[in-house]
VOGU-3710 file (C-alpha; in Angstrom, 3 decimals, decimal comma):
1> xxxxxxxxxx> 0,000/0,000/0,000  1,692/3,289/-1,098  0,453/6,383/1,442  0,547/9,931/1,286  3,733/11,659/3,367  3,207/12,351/6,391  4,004/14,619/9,340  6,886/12,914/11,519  6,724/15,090/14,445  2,701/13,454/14,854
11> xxxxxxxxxx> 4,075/10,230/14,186  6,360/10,268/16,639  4,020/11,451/19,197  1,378/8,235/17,983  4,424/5,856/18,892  5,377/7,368/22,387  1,420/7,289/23,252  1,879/3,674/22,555  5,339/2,965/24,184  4,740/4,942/27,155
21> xxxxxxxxxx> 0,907/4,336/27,801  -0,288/1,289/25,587  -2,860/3,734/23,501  -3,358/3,216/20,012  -3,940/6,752/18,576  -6,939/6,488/15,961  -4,800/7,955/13,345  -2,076/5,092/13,418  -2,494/3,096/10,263  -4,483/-0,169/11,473
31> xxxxxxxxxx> -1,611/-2,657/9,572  1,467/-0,530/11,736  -1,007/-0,399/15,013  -1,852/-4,659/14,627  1,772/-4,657/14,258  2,748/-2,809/17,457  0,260/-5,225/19,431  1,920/-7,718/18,473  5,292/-6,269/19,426  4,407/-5,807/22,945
41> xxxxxxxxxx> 2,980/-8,866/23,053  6,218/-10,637/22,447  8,090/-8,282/24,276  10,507/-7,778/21,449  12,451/-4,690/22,785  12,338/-1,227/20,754  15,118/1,163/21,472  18,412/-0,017/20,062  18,591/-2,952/16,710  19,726/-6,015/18,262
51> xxxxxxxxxx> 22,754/-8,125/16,800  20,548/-10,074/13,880  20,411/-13,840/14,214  23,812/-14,677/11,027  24,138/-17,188/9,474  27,427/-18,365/8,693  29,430/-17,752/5,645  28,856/-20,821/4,406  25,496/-21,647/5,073  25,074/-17,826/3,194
61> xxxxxxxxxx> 27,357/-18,769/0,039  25,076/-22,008/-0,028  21,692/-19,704/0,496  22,768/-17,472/-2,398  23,565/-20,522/-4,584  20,131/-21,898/-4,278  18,943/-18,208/-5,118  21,075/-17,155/-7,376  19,073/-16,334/-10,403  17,333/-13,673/-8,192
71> xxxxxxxxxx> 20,430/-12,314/-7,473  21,980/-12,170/-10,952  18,965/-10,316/-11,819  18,684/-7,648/-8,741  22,242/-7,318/-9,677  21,484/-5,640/-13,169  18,622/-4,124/-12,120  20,887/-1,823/-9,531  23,486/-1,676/-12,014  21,176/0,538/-14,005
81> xxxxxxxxxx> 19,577/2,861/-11,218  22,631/2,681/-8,620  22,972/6,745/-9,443  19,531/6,954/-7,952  20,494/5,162/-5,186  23,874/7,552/-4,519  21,469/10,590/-5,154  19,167/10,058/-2,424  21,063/8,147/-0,146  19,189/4,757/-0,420
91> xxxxxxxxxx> 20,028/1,016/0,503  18,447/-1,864/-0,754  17,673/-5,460/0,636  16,930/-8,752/-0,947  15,021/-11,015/1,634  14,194/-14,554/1,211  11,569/-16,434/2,028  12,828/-16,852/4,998  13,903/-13,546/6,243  17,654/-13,624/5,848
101> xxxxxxxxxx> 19,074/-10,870/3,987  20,619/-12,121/0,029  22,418/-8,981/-0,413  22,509/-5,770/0,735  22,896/-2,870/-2,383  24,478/0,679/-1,371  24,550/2,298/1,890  24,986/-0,217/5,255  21,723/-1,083/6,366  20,825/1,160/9,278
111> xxxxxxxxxx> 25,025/1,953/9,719  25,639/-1,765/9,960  28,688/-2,710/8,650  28,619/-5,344/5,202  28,866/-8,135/7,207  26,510/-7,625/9,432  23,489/-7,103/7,476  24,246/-10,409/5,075  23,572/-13,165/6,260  21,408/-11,481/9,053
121> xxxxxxxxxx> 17,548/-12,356/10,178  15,524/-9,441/9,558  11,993/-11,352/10,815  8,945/-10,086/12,415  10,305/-11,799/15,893  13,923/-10,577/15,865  13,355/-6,890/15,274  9,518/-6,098/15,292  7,494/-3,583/12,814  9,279/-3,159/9,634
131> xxxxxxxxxx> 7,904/-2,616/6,165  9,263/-6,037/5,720  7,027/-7,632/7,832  3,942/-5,506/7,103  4,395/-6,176/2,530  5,007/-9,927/3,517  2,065/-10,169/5,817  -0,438/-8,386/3,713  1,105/-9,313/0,407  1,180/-5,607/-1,040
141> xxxxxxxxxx> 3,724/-2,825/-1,337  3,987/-0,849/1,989  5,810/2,251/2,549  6,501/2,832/6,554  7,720/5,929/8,060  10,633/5,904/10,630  8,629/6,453/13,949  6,605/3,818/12,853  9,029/1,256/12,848  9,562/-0,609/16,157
151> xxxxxxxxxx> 13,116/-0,129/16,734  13,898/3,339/17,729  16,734/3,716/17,334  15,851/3,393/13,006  12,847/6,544/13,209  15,651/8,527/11,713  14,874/6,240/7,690  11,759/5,585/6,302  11,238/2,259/4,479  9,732/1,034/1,626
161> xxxxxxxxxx> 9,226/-3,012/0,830  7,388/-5,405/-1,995  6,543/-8,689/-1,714  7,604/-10,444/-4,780  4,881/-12,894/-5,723  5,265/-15,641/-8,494  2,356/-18,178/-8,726  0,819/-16,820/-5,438  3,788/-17,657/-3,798  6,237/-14,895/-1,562
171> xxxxxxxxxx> 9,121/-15,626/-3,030  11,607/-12,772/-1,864  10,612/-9,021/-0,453  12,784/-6,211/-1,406  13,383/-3,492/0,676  14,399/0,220/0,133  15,572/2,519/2,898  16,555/6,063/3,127  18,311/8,024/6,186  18,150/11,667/4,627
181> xxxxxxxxxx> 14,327/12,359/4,398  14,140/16,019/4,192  13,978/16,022/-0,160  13,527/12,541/-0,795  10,824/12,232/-3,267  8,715/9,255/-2,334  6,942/9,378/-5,558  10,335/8,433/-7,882  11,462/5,977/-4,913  8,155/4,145/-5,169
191> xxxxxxxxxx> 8,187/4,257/-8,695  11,437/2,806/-8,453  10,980/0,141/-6,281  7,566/-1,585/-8,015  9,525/-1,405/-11,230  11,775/-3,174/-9,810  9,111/-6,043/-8,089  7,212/-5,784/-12,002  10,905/-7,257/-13,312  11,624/-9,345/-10,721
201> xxxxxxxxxx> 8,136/-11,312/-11,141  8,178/-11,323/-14,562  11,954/-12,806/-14,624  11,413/-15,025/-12,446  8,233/-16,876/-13,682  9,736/-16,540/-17,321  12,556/-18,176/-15,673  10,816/-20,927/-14,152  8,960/-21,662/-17,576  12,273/-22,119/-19,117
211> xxxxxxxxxx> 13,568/-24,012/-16,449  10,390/-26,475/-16,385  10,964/-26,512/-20,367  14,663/-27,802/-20,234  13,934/-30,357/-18,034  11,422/-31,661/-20,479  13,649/-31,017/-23,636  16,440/-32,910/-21,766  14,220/-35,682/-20,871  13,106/-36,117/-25,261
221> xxxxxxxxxx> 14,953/-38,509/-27,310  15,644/-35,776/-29,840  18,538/-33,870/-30,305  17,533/-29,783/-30,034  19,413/-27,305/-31,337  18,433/-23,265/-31,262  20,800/-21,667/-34,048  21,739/-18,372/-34,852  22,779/-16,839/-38,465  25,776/-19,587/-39,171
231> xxxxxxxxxx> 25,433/-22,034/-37,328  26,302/-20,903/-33,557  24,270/-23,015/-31,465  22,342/-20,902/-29,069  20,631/-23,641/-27,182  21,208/-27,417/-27,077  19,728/-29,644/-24,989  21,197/-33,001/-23,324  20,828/-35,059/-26,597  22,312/-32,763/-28,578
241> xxxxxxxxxx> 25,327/-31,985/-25,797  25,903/-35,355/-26,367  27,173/-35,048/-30,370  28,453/-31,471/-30,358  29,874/-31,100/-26,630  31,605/-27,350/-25,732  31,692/-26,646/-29,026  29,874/-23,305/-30,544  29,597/-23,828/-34,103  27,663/-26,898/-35,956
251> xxxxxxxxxx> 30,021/-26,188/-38,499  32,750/-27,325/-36,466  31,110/-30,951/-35,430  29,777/-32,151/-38,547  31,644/-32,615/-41,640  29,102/-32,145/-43,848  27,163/-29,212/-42,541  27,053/-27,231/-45,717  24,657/-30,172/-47,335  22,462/-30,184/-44,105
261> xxxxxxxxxx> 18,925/-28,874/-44,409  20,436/-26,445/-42,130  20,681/-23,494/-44,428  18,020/-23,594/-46,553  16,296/-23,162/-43,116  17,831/-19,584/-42,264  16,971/-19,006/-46,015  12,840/-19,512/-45,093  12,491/-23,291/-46,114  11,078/-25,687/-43,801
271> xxxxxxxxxx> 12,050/-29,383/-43,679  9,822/-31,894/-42,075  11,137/-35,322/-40,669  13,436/-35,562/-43,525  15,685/-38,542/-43,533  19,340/-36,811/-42,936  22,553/-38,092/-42,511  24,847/-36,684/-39,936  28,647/-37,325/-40,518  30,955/-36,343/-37,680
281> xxxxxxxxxx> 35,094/-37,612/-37,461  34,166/-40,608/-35,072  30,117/-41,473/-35,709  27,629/-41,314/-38,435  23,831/-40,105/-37,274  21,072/-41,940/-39,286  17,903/-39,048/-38,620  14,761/-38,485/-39,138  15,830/-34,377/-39,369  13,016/-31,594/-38,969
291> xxxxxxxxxx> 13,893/-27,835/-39,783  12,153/-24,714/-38,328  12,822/-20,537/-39,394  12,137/-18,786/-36,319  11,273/-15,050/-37,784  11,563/-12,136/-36,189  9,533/-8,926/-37,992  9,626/-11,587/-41,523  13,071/-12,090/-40,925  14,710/-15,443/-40,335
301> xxxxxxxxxx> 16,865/-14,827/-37,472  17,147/-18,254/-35,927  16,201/-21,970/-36,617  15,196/-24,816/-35,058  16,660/-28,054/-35,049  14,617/-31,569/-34,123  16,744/-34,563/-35,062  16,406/-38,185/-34,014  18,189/-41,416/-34,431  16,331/-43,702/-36,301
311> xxxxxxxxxx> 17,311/-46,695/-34,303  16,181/-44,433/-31,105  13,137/-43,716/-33,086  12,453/-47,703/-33,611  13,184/-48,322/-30,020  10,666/-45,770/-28,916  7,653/-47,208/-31,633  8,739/-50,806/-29,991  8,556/-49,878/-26,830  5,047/-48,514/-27,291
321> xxxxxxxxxx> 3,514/-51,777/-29,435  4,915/-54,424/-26,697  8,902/-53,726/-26,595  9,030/-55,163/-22,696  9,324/-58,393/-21,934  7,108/-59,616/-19,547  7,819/-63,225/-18,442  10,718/-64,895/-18,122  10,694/-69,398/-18,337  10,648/-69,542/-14,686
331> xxxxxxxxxx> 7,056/-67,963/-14,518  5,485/-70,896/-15,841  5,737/-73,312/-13,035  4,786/-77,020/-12,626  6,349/-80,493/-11,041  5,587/-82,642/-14,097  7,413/-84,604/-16,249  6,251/-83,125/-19,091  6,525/-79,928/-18,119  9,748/-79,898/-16,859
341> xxxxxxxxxx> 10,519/-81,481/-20,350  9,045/-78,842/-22,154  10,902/-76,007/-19,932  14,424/-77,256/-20,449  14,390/-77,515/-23,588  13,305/-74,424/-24,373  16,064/-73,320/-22,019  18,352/-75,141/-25,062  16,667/-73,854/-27,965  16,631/-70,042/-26,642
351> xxxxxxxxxx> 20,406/-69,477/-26,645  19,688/-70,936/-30,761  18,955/-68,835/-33,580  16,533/-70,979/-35,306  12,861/-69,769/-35,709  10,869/-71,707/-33,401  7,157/-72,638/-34,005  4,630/-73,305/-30,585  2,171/-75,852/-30,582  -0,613/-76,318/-28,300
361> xxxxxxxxxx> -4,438/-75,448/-27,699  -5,662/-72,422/-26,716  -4,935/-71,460/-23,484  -1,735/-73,656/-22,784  0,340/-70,592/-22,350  2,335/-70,106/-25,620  2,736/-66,569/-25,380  4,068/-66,603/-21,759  6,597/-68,935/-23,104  7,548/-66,894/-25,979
371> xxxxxxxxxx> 8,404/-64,639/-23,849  10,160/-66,615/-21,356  12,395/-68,086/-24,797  12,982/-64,486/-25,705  14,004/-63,447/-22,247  16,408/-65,986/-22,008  17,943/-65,261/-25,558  20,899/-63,564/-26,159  18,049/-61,217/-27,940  16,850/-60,249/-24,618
381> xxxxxxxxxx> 17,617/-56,464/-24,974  15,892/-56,047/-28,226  12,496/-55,711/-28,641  9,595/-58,953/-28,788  6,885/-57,428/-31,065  3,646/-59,061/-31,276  1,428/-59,693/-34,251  -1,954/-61,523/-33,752  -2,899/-63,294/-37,159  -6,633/-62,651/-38,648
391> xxxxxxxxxx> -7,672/-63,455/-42,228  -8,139/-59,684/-42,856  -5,099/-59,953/-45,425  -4,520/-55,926/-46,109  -4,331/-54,959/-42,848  -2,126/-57,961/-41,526  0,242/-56,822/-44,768  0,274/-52,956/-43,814  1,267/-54,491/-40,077  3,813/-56,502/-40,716
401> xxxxxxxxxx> 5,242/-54,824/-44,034  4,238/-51,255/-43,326  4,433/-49,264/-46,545  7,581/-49,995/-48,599  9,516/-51,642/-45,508  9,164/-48,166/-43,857  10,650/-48,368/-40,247  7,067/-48,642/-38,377  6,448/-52,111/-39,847  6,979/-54,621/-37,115
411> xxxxxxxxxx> 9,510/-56,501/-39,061  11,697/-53,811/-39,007  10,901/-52,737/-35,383  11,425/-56,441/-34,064  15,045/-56,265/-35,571  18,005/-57,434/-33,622  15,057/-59,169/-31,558  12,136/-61,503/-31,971  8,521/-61,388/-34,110  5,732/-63,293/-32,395
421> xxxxxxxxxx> 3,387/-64,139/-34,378  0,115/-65,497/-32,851  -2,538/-67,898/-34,127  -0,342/-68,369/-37,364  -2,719/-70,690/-38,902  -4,680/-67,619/-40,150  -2,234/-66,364/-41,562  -3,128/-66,022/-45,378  -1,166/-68,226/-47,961  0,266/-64,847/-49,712
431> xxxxxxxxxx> 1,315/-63,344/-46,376  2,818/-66,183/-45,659  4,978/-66,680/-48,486  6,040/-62,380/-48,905  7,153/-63,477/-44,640  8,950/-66,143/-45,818  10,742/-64,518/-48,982  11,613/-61,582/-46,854  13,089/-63,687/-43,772  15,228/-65,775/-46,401
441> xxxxxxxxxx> 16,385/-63,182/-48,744  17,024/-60,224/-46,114  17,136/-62,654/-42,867  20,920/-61,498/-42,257  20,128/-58,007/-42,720  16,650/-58,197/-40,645  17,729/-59,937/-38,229  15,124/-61,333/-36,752  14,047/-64,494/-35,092  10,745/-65,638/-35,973
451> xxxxxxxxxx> 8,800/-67,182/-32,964  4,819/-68,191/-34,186  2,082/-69,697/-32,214  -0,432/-72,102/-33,508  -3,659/-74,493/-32,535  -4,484/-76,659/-35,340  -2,759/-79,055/-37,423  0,115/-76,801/-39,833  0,678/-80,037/-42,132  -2,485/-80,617/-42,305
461> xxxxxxxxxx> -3,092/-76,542/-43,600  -0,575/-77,151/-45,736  -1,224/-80,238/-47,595  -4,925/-78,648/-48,559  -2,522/-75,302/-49,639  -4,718/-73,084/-46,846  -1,129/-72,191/-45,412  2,196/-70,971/-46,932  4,294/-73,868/-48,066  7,450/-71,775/-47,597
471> xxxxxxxxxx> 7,053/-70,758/-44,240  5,815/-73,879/-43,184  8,934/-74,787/-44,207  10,940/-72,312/-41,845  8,883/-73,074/-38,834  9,008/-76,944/-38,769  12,451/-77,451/-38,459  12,151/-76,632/-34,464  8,863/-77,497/-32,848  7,360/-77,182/-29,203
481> xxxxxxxxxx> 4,559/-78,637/-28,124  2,686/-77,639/-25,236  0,562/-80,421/-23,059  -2,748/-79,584/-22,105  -3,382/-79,214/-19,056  -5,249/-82,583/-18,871  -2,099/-84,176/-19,323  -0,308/-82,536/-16,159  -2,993/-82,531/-13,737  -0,486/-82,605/-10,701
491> xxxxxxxxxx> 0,862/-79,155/-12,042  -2,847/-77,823/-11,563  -1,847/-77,030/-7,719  1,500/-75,250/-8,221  -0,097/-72,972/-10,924  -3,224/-72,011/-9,227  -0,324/-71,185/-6,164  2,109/-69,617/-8,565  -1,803/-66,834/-10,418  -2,279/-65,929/-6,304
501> xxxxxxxxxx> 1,447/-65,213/-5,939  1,177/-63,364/-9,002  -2,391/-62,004/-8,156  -0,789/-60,789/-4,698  2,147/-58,608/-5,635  0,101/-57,310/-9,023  -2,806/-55,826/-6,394  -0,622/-55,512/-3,234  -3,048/-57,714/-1,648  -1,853/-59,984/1,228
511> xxxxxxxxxx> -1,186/-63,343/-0,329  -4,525/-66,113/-0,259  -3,997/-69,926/-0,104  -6,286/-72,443/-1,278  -7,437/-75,137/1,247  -7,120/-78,829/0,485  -11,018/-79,451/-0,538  -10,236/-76,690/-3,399  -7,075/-78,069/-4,604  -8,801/-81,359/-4,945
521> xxxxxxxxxx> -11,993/-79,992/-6,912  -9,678/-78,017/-8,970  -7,776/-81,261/-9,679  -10,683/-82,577/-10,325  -12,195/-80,168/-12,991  -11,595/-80,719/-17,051  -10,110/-77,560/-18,043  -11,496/-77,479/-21,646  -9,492/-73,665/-21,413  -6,396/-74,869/-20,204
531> xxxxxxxxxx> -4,559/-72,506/-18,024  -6,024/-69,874/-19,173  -9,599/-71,210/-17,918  -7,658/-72,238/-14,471  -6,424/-68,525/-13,887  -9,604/-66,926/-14,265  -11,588/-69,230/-12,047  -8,282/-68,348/-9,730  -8,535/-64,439/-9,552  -12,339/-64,543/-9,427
541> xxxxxxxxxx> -11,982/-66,357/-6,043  -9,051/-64,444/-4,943  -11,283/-61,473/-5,066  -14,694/-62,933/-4,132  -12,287/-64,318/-0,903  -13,084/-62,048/2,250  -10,293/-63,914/4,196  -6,916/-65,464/3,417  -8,115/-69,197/2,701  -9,548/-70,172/-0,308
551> xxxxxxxxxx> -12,969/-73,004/0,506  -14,575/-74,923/-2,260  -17,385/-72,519/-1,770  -15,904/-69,957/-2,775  -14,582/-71,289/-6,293  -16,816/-70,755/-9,020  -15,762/-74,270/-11,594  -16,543/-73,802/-15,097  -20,100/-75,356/-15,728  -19,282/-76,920/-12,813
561> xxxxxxxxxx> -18,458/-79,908/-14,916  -15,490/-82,451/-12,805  -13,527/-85,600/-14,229  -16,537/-87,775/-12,966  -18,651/-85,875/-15,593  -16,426/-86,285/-18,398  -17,070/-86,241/-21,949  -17,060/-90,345/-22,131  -19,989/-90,906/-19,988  -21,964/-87,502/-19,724
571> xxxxxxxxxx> -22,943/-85,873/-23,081  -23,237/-82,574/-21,877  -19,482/-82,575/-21,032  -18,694/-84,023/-24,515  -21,019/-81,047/-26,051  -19,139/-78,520/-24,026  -15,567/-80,264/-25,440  -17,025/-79,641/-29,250  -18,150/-76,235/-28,793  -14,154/-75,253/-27,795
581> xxxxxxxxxx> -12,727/-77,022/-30,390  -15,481/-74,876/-32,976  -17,234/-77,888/-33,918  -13,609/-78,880/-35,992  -13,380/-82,799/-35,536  -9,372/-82,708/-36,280  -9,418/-79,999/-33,443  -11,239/-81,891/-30,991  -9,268/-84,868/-31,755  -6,204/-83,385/-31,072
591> xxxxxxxxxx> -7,570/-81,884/-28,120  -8,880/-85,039/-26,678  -5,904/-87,134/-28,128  -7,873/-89,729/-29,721  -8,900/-90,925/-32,800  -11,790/-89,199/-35,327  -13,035/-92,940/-35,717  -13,593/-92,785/-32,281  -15,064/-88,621/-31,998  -17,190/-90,149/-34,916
601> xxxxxxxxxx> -18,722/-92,895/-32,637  -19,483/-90,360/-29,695  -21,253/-87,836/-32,315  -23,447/-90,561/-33,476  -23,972/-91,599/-29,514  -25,233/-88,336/-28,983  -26,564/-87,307/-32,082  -24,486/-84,716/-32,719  -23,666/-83,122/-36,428  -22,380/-79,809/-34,965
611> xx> -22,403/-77,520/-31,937  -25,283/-77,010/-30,015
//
């Protein structure tokens, strides 16, 4: 709050009223007179300035470190008004948050020495009304008069403070003082000192913008430069640190700067994610290269530089359509002969090269194990891209093949790692063979192992040409097969305690068990689903569970159909068996592992000619 001048001699007469007699004189500003209360209150004492709480020299080199953009700035600003300052006698403070003085400007504070006043606690408690205290409690300007002030001993200055404010926040309070009143013209030191708080704010948040927008430049996989007429890079963030280091010139970092997109920038043509090649002495940059004038009054003064690796840029796409790795061998679990079978030697055939091709039915955990296989390749640090087949043939080809082998097609981004390709026996006959041509003729190049998942009979695709001869061709030379989970039925207690582990640390739930009864009616149950089927009758119960322990009751079986209802002797179970194979009797025989003479004599049992 900026006030009028006012007589001295009346002020001086308000503050002895209140000293000597505890009167507030109606004519005492209410902010100074709240202030005074308070004063008395505390018993701070009011006729000589104490010795200010200091902080030590270094405790104030590392205070003015933390603040030293403020500083810089106040620096500058008194550079250019310090004759103002030697004119009318003036010294200036900048306060912290905290109340300790930055720097003192001009004149000793008061006729402190230097030392003193830096470093020193100018709060509220340590040396009572001040226009300190009154612009930090109200949040305005405030100019105080010296028999306002609670220390006596400083009537003979008046005082002027503002609060500087940057996203409703105090941030720092500077203070101007004056010991020769008689000419001082309030009006040019006010004017003065909210300039001063108007540059300060406006520095400051400008400041933090840029700060907040380095960090974020620095965290971008992009090398930024800001460039001035010739190539002197004005800005560069981490990225780009990293190719040009202390030098100042582009020119002096890349050899071929003059064929760079670079100059036909600062001559007013844009480039957009161009594909540029960067050639220093010890590297060569393969970019995707964007250029950007920066005018000032239709005058290219500057240009922007956005250029990224394109084997950063491929490890960014991967990372964002299934780059991470998510299971390793050891997360599918189980005791049986079989399984421990199937799990070492995948253990061999991971450290291999060969292309690998899955079989089992649906549900048996393929994918889990394709990752596990890629995990424990040396391929582990590339990415294991994903491709689920359909019979949609254009947009499986745009997916895998992109447009002209362009670097978002997930051939390209699974190179140096693995392509998993699900449900391959969709796959149509002319993808197929353009997968196959490309993985022979440009395997070395590619490099990329080719892992595929399938539920039905390959050979038997093949034979009636429904699937790629060729590829065929590259998968069959290393085959898994995964047992059902009919055929490891002592496994079926280790999984379902292996989903709650799993189910436990996902949700950072405490960990359930399952009681005997459940173990046994899981054991029991014909998991037409496989594991699959098992783990989502496991996390229904592990939620529907109020305690820790698992009863039969509170397991919700499939159809509620157990091995004494199996599809031999109960024809509902058998009907249920057909509808997951799709009504496909080469399906459900493998699924069953029996003969079709023998699915053919159950069908005509039941008199069944397709899914009901």
């Amino acid at each position: 709050m900026i006030r009028e001048r006012r007589n001295k001699e009346k002020l001086k007469l308000y503050y002895e009223k209140f000293i000597n007699e505890g009167i507030i004189d109606p004519n005492v500003h209410p902010w100074v007179a709240a202030s005074w209360q308070k004063c008395r209150e505390l018993n701070i004492p009011n006729k000589k300035m104490p010795k200010l709480h200091q902080l030590s020299k270094q405790d104030l080199a590392l205070r003015r470190a933390k603040h030293e953009p403020a500083i810089e700035f106040m620096d500058g600003l008194y550079e250019q008004s310090k004759q103002h300052f030697n004119i009318y006698n003036l010294s200036m403070l900048l306060v912290d948050e905290n109340d300790f003085v930055l720097k003192n400007y001009a004149l000793p504070f008061f006729q402190r020495i230097l030392d003193d006043v830096q470093g020193g606690r100018v709060a509220f408690e340590d040396i009572g009304t001040t226009s300190i205290e009154i612009a930090k409690e109200h949040g305005v300007p405030f100019l105080l008069f010296g028999p306002e002030m609670w220390i006596e001993e400083c009537h003979s200055g008046d005082a002027c403070a503002a609060p500087i404010i940057v996203d409703g926040k105090i941030r720092y309070v500077i203070s101007l003082f004056s010991l020769d009143q008689k000419d001082l013209p309030y009006d040019i030191v006010i004017s003065l000192l909210l300039s001063m708080k108007y540059s300060l704010e406006k520095y400051l948040a400008t400041y933090d913008q840029l700060a907040a927008t380095n960090i974020l430049l620095d965290e971008l996989p992009h090398a930024i430069y800001y460039l001035k007429n010739g190539g002197k890079i004005s800005f560069a963030n981490k990225a780009a640190k990293l190719r040009v280091g202390s030098h100042k010139y582009l020119s002096d970092v890349f050899l071929n700067y003059e064929h760079l997109p670079i100059n036909k920038g600062f001559n007013n043509i844009a480039s957009h994610n161009r594909e540029v090649t960067w050639l220093t002495p010890e590297k060569t940059y393969e970019d995707i290269t964007s250029v950007l004038p920066i005018k000032n009054a239709n005058d290219v003064t500057n240009v922007m530089v956005v250029t990224t690796s394109i084997e950063d840029l491929k490890t960014t796409i991967a990372h964002a359509t299934g780059y991470s790795t998510r299971y390793s061998l050891f997360s599918m679990v189980g005791n049986s002969e079989e399984f421990l079978a199937l799990q070492a030697k995948a253990s061999r055939l991971a450290r291999g090269t060969g292309n690998i091709l899955l079989q089992g039915e649906p549900g048996t955990g393929k994918q889990r194990l394709a990752y596990g296989i890629h995990q424990s390749s040396p391929r582990a640090a590339a990415p294991m891209i994903i491709v689920k087949c359909s019979n949609d043939e254009q947009a499986l080809s745009l997916e895998l093949f992109g447009n002209d082998l362009d670097i978002t097609n997930k051939i390209h981004l699974a190179s140096e790692g693995t392509l998993f390709i699900d449900e391959i026996e969709k796959m149509p006959v002319t993808i197929g063979d353009k997968l196959a041509s490309i993985l022979k003729e440009d395997g070395d190049k590619l490099n990329v192992r080719l892992i595929a998942a399938c539920d039905s009979n390959l050979k038997k695709l093949t034979d009636k040409g429904l699937f790629s001869k060729d590829l065929y061709e590259l998968l069959m030379k290393t085959v898994l097969r995964i047992p059902p989970l009919r055929e490891r039925v002592e496994d079926i207690e280790v999984i379902a305690k292996h989903i709650l582990m799993e189910m436990s640390n996902q949700h950072h739930l405490p960990l359930k068990t399952l009681s005997r009864e459940s173990i046994g009616m899981l054991k029991r149950c014909v998991w037409l689903g496989n594991i699959k089927q098992l783990q989502g009758v496991i996390e229904m119960a592990f939620f529907h569970t109020a305690g820790t322990t698992i009863y039969p009751e509170n397991i919700k079986l499939p159809a509620d159909k157990t091995l004494e209802k199996s599809w031999k002797y109960d024809k509902q179970s058998f009907i249920e068996v057909w509808k997951a194979a799709g009504g496909n009797i080469s399906k459900l025989s493998d699924m069953l592992d029996v003969s079709r003479v023998t699915l053919y004599r159950y069908l005509k049992k039941y008199g069944l000619t397709k899914p009901e």
